[in-house]
SEZADREN-963673 format. One line per 2 residues: number of its first residue (from 1); for each residue x, y, z of C-alpha. Coordinates in steps of 0.001 Angstrom, whole numbers, plus 500000, padded with zeros to 6 digits. Example, Ala and Ser with C-alpha at 12.3 -4.5 7.8 and 13.67 -1.06 7.14 Angstrom:
residues 2
1> 512300 495500 507800 ~ 513670 498940 507140;
END
This chain:
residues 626
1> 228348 380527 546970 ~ 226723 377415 545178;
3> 226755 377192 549230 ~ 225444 377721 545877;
5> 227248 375308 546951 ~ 226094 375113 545243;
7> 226661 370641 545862 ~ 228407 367201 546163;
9> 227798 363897 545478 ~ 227696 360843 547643;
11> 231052 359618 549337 ~ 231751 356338 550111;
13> 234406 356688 552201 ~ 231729 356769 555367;
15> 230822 353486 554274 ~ 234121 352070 552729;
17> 234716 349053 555874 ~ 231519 349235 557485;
19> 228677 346704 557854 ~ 225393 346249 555667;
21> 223800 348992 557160 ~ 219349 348716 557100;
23> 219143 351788 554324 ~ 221817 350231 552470;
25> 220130 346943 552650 ~ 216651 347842 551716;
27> 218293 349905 548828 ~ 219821 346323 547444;
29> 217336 344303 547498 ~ 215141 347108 546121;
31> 217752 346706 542859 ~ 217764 343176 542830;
33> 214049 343774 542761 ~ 213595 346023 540069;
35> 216082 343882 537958 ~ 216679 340172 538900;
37> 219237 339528 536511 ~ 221997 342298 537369;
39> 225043 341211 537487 ~ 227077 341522 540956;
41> 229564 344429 539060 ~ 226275 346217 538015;
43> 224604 345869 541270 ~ 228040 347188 543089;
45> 227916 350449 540633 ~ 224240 351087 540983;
47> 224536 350113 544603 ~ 227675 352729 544893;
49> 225439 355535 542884 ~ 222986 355373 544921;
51> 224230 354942 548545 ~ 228091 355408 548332;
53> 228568 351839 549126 ~ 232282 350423 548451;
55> 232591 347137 546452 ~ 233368 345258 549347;
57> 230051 345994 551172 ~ 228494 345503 547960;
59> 229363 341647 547736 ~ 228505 341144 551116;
61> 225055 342374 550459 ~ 224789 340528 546911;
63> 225575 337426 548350 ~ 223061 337569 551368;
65> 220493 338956 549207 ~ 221233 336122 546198;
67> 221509 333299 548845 ~ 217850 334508 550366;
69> 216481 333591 546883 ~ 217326 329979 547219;
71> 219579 328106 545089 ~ 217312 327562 542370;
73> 216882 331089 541901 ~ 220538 331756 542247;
75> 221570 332052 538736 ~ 218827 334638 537963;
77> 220831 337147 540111 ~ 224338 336321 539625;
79> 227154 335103 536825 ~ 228441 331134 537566;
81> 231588 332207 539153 ~ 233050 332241 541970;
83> 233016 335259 544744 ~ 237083 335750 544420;
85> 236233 336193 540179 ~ 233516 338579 541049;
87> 235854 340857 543233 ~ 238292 340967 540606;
89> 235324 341740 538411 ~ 233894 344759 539987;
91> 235623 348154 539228 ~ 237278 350206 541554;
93> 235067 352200 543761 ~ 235280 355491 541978;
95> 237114 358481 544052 ~ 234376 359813 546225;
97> 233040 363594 546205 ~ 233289 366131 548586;
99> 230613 367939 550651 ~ 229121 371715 549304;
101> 229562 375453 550555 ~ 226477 375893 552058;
103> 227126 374451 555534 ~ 230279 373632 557576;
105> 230318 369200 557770 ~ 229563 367605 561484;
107> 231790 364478 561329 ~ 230378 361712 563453;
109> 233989 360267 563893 ~ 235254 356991 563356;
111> 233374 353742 563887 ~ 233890 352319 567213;
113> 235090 349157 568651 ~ 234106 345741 567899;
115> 232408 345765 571595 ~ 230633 348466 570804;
117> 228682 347093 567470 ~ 225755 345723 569338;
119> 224824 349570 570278 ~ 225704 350903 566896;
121> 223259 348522 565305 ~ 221068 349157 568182;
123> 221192 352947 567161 ~ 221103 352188 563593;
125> 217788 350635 564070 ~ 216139 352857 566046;
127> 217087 355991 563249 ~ 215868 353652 560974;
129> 212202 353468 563208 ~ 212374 357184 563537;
131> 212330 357884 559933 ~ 209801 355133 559161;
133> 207464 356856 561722 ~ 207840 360684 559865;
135> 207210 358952 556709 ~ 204047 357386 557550;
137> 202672 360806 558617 ~ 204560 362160 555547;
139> 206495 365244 557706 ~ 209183 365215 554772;
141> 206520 364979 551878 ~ 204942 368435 553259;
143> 208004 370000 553973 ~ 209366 369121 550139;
145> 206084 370551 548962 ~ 204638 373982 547982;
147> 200975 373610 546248 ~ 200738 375554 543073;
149> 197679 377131 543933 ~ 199230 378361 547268;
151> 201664 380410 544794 ~ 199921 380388 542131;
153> 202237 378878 540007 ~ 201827 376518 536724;
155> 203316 373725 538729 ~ 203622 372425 542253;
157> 207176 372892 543777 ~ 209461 370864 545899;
159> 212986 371451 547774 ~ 215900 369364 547354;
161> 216140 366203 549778 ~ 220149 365280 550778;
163> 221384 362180 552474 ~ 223928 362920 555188;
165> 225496 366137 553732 ~ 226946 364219 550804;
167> 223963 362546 548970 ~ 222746 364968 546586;
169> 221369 362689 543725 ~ 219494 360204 542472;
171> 221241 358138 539977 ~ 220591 355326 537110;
173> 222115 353945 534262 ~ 222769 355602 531538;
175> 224028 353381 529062 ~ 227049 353571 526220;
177> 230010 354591 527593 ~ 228188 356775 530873;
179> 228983 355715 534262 ~ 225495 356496 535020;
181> 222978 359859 534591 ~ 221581 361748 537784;
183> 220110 364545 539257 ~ 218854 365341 542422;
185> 216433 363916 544898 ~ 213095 365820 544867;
187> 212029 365875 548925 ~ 208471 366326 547946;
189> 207982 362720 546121 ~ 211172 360919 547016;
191> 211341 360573 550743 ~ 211474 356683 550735;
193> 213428 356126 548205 ~ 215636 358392 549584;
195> 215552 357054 552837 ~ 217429 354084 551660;
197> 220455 355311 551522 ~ 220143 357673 554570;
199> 222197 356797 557535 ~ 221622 359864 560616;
201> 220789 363379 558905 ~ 218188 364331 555984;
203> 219352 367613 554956 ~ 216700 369811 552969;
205> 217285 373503 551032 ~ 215562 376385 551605;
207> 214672 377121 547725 ~ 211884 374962 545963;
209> 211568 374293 542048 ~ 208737 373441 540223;
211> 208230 369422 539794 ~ 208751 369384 535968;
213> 212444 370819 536606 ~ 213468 367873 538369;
215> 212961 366022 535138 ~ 214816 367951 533044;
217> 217798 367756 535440 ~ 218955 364488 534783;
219> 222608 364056 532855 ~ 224645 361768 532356;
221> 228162 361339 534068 ~ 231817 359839 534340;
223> 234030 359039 537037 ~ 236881 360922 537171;
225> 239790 361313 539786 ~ 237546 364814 540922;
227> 234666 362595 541007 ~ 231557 363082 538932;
229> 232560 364679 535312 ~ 228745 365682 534080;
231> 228146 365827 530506 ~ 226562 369626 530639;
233> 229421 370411 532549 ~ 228108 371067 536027;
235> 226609 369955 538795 ~ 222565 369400 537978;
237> 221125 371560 540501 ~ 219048 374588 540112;
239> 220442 378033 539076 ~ 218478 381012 540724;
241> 216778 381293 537473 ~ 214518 378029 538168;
243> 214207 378920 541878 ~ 210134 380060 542376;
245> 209998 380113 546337 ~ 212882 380841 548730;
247> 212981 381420 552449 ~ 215102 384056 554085;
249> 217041 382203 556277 ~ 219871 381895 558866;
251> 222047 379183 560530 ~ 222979 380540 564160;
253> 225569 378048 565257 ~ 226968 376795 568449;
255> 230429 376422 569145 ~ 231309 373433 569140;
257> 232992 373057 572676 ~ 228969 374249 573817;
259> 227279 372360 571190 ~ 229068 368960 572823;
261> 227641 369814 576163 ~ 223775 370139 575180;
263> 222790 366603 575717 ~ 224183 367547 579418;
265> 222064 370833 579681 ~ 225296 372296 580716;
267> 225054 375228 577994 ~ 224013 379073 578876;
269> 220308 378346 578160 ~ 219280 381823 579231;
271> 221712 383917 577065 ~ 220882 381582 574174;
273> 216811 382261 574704 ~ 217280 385536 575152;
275> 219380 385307 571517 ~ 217031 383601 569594;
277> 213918 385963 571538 ~ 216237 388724 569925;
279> 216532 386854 566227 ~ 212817 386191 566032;
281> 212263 389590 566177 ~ 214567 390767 564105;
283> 213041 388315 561583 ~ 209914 389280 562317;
285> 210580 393242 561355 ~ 212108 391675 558386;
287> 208714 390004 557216 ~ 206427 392123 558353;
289> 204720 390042 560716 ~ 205605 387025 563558;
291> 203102 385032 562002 ~ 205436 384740 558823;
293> 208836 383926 561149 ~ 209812 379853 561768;
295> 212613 378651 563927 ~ 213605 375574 564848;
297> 216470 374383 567489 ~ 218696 372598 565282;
299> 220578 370765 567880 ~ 223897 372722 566525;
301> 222690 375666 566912 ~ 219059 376908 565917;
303> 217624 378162 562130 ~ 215332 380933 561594;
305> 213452 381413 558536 ~ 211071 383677 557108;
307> 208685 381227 554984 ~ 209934 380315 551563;
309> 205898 381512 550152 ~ 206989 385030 550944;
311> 209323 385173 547852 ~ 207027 383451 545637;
313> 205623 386611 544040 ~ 208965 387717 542740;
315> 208832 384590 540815 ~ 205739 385154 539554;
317> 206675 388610 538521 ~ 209473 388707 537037;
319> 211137 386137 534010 ~ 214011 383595 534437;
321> 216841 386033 533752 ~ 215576 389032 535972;
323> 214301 386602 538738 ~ 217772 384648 538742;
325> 219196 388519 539560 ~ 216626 389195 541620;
327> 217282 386268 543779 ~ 221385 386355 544125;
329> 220920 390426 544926 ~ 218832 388979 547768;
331> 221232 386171 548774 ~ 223801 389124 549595;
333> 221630 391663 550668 ~ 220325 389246 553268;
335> 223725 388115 554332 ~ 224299 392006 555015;
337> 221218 392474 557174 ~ 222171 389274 558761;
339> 224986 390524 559955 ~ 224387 394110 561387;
341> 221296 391497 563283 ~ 224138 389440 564596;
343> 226028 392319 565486 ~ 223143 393892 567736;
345> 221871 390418 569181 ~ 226089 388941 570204;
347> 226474 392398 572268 ~ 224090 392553 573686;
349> 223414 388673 574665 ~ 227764 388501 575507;
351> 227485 385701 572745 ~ 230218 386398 571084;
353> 231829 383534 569186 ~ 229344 381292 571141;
355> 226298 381410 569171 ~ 226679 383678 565881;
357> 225228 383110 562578 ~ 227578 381684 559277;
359> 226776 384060 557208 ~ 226471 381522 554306;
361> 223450 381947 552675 ~ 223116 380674 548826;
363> 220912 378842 546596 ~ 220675 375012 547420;
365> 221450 375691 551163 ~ 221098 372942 553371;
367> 219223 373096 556586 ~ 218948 369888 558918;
369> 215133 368822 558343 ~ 213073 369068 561291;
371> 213661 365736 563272 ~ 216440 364929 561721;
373> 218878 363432 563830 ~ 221806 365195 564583;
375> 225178 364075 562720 ~ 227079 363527 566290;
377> 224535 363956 569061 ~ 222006 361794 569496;
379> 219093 364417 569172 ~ 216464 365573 566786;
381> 215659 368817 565437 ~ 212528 370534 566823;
383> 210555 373620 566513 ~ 210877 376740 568435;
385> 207700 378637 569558 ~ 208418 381985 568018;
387> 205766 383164 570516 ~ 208012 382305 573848;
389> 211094 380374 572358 ~ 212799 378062 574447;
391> 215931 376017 574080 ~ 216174 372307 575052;
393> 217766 369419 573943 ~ 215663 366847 572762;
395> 217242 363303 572570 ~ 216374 360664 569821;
397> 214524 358323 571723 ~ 212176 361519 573301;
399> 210301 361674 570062 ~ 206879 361376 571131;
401> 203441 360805 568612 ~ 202947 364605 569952;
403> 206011 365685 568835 ~ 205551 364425 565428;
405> 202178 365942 565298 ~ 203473 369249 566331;
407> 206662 368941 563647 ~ 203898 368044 561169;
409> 201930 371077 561927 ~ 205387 373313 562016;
411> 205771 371611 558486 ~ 202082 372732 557100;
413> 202258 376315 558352 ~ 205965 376955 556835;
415> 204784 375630 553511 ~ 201645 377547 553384;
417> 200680 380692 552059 ~ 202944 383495 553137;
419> 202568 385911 550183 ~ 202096 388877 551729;
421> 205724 389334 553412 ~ 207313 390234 550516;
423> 206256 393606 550792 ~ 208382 394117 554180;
425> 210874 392040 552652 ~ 211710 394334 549784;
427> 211507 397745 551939 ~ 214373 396317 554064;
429> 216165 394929 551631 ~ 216188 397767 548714;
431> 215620 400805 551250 ~ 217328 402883 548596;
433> 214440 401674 546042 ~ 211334 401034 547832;
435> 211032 404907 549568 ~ 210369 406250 545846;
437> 208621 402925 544274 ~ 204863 402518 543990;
439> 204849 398991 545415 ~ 207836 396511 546272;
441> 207181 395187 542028 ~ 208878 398864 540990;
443> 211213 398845 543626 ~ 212580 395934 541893;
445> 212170 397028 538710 ~ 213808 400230 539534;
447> 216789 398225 540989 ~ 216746 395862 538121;
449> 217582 399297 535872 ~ 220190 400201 537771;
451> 221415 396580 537530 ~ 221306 396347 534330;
453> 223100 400114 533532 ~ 225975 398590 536052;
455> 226492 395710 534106 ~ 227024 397587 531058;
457> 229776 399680 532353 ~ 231123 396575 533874;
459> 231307 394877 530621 ~ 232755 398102 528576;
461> 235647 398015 531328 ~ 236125 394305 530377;
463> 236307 395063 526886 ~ 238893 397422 527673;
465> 240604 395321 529699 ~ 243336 393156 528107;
467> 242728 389296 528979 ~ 245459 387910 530977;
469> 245916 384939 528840 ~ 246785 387353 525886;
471> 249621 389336 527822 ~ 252738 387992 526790;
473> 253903 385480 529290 ~ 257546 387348 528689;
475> 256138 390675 529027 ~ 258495 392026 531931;
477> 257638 395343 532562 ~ 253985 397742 531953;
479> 253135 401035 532385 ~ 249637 400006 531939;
481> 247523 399350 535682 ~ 244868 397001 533971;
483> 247632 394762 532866 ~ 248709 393993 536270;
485> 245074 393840 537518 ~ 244375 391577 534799;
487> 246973 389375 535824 ~ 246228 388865 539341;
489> 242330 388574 538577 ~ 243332 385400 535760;
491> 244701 383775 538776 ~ 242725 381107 540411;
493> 242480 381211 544300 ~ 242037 377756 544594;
495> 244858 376465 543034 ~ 246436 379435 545095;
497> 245380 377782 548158 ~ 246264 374581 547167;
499> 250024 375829 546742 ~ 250256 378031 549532;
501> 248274 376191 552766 ~ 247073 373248 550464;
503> 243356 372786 550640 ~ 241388 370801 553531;
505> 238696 369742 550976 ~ 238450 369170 547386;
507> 235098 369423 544883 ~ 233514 372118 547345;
509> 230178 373193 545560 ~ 230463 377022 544911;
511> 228582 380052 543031 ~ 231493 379508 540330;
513> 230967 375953 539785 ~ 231761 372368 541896;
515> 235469 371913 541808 ~ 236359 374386 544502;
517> 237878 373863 547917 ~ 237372 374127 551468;
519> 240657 375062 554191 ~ 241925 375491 557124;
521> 242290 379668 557961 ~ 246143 380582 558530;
523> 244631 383940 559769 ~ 242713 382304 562844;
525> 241982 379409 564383 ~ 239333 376880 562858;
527> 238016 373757 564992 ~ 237056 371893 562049;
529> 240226 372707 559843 ~ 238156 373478 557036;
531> 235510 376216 557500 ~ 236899 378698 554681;
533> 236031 377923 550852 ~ 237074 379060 547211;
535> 236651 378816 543818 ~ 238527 380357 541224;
537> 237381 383944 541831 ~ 237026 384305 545268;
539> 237821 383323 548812 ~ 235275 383350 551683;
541> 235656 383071 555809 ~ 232107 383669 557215;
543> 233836 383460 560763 ~ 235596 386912 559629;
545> 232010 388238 558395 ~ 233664 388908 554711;
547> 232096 388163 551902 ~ 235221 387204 549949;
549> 238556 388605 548498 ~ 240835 387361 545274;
551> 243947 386041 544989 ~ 245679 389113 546068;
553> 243671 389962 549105 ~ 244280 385914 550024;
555> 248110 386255 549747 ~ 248058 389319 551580;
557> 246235 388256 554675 ~ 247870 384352 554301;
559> 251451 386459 554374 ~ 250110 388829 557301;
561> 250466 391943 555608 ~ 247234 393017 556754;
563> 245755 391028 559798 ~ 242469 389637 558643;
565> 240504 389398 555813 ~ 238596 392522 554270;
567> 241263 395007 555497 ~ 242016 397429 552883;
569> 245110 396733 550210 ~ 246539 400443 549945;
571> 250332 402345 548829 ~ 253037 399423 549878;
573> 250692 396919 551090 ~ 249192 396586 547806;
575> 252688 396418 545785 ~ 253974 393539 548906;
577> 250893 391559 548121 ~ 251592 391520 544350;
579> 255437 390750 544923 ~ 253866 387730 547365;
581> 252274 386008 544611 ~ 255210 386576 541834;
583> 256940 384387 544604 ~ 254109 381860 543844;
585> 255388 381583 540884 ~ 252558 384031 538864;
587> 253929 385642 536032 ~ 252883 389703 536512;
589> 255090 391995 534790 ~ 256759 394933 536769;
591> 254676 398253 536911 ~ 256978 401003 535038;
593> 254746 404029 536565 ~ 254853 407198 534019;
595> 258543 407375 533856 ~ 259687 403716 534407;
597> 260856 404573 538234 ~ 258110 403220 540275;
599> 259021 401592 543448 ~ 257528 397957 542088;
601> 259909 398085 538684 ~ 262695 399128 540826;
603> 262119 395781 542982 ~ 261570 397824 546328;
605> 258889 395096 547376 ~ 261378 392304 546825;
607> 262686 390633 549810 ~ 266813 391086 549531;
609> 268234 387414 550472 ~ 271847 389471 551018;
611> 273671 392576 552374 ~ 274773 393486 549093;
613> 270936 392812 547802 ~ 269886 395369 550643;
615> 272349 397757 549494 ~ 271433 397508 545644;
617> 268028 398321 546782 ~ 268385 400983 548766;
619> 270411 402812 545881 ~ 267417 401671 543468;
621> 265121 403743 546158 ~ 266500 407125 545765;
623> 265740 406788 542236 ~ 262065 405756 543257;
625> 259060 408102 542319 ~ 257430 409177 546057;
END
């Protein structure tokens, strides 16, 4: 998933009634700065693009910031009117975006009472101190940054940088008719401007691309009532194609009933050391080597990597096109492996929906940096010793001057020169390929063929295939199977969702584009009410360790005719579960079978609403084809 989430943009709803908040006010006056003569409806928009902030916190801040300047310097900032004309001036804040699939929001909850402000600014300060500290020993510039001689690549390479979940990109005007152009924040070079606008958490992703891609990114965008329309018609973040280092990774998370208790110490901290003794080593077999295996105790839960150097050489190897197959093919094949790991470590730790992994891996996923603060709990991220992990909580104000020197060391070996994993990586990964390849460069190769050979068949069948916008919409009946499968696959499972359950989240960030959803399982219970997501081809639930299902296997486990996701859709079950979504209102026409008496054109999978309905069916049955 673009997981690959794929990505969202900046929401102001988190800062729709608040106060000037230090980010947001360094970020003004940094505007005003750069361009003394904006007017107050410019500075809101720019001020809005850059750190979600709503019009109303906007004219606060233009009016502090103007008045600072002295009255003779007053109408170099501002038009002659009054603040009431100004209001009525600025636009609407536009409809704010929605968080990506990646990784499951932490809400931080609503903003407390008046009496309580003095600590909130308190807090607010001392995050703001925090960050200022990692910057001046630039922790986030070395984690953002892979040296092109380290991977020998034409270019050096940095991750994405994300404020708060939501604040994927760095915007300015565009001019014309544009709302404004963007594209997102580059970790390696951007830390303090994006610091600005960051309030608790500075996400980062576990793929770099090379510097110069960051500058083609930029497009130009409108507002719409789905948020940000962009001109090239999706998101601006990198395909696998321009990925060129990516780390192996996994997010082992708490539940969240034991993840409130850490700052308490009142969590199993033995079965939990004992799980992540039991992941290191798992990722350790997987790179061939401790020495190549990172972990760090994400508050949440904990994140183990293998270094993102250790893919480099595929990049190198292979073009955009095979490298961008390459790279998904590992994406899945991990998320396998990562579950037959979980599998071993829960049963034999008795961690079982305690402290499992999400099973979310994509391109662009987000990972809380190390000493981040924690969305909720007033902690930092930290390393874990892979050597003899432990698992403690470490609160905000605990950050020591050795602590950051440790991070910072954490930081220098993860982004160094890891190369010679990818061997190991491949041979577990492509067993069926790497036992009769040369090196792990044929074993991809070979795979690549077989890709490729797949794909062709794939696309004859397609050609085959009738599309389902050119069946007849009055076409009642078919004898044909692939007109009935292509019916059910031209129907979008997120606008299923949204009919059926009606979705939690809107503009989720997905392999299939940005306009997807996220919502609340009606096959099990979900704590945050929104830890499935879809697009228009597929559902996921990680919690279910599924990789995804269409609209039919969604209606059939949403209508309980099988019990969870992944369960197989055979004889009746199948034929219910396409009857289900006719009900939905989906126009699929009636399968005839080879003498027009199948059970599904008889209507033996309809629901009878009478007696005399029942009886009409049953009379249709005996006529049925067994």
């Amino acid at each position: 998933m673009s997981t690959d989430a794929e990505n969202s943009d900046e929401t102001a709803s988190g800062r729709a009634d608040g106060d000037v908040t230090p980010g947001v006010r360094r970020r003004g006056r940094r505007i005003l700065e750069a361009d003394p003569g904006l007017s107050f409806v410019s500075f809101a928009a720019r001020l809005f693009d850059d750190v979600g902030a709503s019009k109303d916190v906007a004219a606060e801040l233009y009016d502090q910031l103007t008045d600072d300047q002295g009255d003779a310097d007053a109408g170099d900032h501002m038009d002659e009117s009054e603040p009431a004309e100004r209001d009525q001036d600025a636009p609407p804040s536009p409809p704010p975006d929605v968080a990506p699939p990646s990784v499951e929001p932490e809400n931080a909850g609503p903003a407390s009472a008046e009496s309580d402000a003095p600590a909130d600014q308190d807090l607010a300060g001392r995050i703001t101190d925090h960050y200022q500290r990692l910057e001046n020993r630039d922790v986030y510039g070395a984690l953002g940054a892979i040296d092109a001689d380290v991977v020998d690549a034409d270019a050096d390479l940095s991750a994405l940088g994300n404020q708060d979940f939501t604040g994927w990109y760095r915007s300015r005007d565009a001019g014309g008719s544009w709302d404004g152009r963007g594209r997102p924040w580059a970790l390696a070079r951007e830390f303090g401007d994006l610091r600005d606008g960051l309030e608790r958490v500075l996400y980062a992703t576990i793929n770099y691309a090379p510097a110069p891609w960051f500058m083609d990114a930029w497009d130009r965008y409108e507002w719409t009532d789905d948020g940000r329309t962009w001109e090239r018609g999706s998101a601006p973040t990198p395909g696998y194609d321009a990925v060129h280092a990516y780390a192996p990774f996994a997010d082992v998370d708490l539940a969240d009933d034991v993840k409130e208790q850490r700052p308490a110490g009142d969590v199993p901290t033995d079965q939990l050391e004992e799980a992540l003794r039991r992941y290191v080593d798992a990722f350790a077999e997987l790179a061939g080597g401790r020495e190549h295996v990172f972990a760090l105790d994400s508050v949440g839960g904990a994140y183990l990597f293998v270094a993102p150097t250790s893919t480099a050489p595929i990049a190198t190897a292979f073009d955009a096109d095979d490298r961008a197959a390459i790279f998904d093919e590992l994406t899945d094949r991990l998320n396998g492996w990562l579950e037959d790991v979980a599998d071993r470590v829960t049963a034999a730790t008795d961690l079982a929906g305690v402290f499992e992994p999400d099973l979310l891996n994509n391109k662009n996923r987000l990972y809380k940096a190390p000493l981040s603060v924690h969305s909720s709990l007033d902690g930092v991220v930290t390393p874990v010793d892979v050597d003899d992990p432990t698992y403690q909580f470490t609160p905000l104000e605990e950050t020591s001057g050795e602590l950051v020197d440790e991070t910072r060391a954490w930081v220098d070996g993860f982004t160094a020169d890891h190369r010679d994993a990818v061997d190991a990586i491949v041979a577990t990964l492509w067993p069926e390929h790497y036992g009769d390849a040369d090196d792990w460069r044929d074993a991809l190769a070979a795979w690549l063929e077989d890709h490729r050979e797949e794909e062709a068949r794939n696309q004859d069948r397609e050609r085959q295939r009738i599309p389902s916008d050119e069946i007849p919409d009055d076409l009642e009946t078919t004898d044909d199977l692939e007109i009935i499968n292509s019916k059910i696959e031209g129907i979008a499972v997120d606008d299923l969702i949204r009919k059926t359950i009606g979705a939690a989240v809107e503009g989720e960030d997905t392999d299939d584009g940005d306009d997807g959803v996220r919502f609340d399982p009606p096959w099990r219970g979900s704590e945050s009410g929104q830890s499935c997501f879809a697009d228009s081809r597929k559902f996921y639930d990680p919690d279910a360790k599924y990789s995804g299902g269409g609209a039919l296997e969604f209606i059939a486990v949403e209508r309980g005719i099988v019990n969870r996701p992944g369960d197989k859709l055979t004889g009746d079950k199948y034929w219910r579960a396409v009857n289900a979504l006719r009900g939905e209102g989906y126009h699929i026409p009636y399968f005839e079978g080879w003498n027009g008496r199948h059970a599904d054109v008889l209507r033996l999978f309809t629901e009878p609403e009478t007696d005399d309905d029942r009886k009409r069916q049953l009379a249709r049955a005996l006529f049925a084809d067994e």
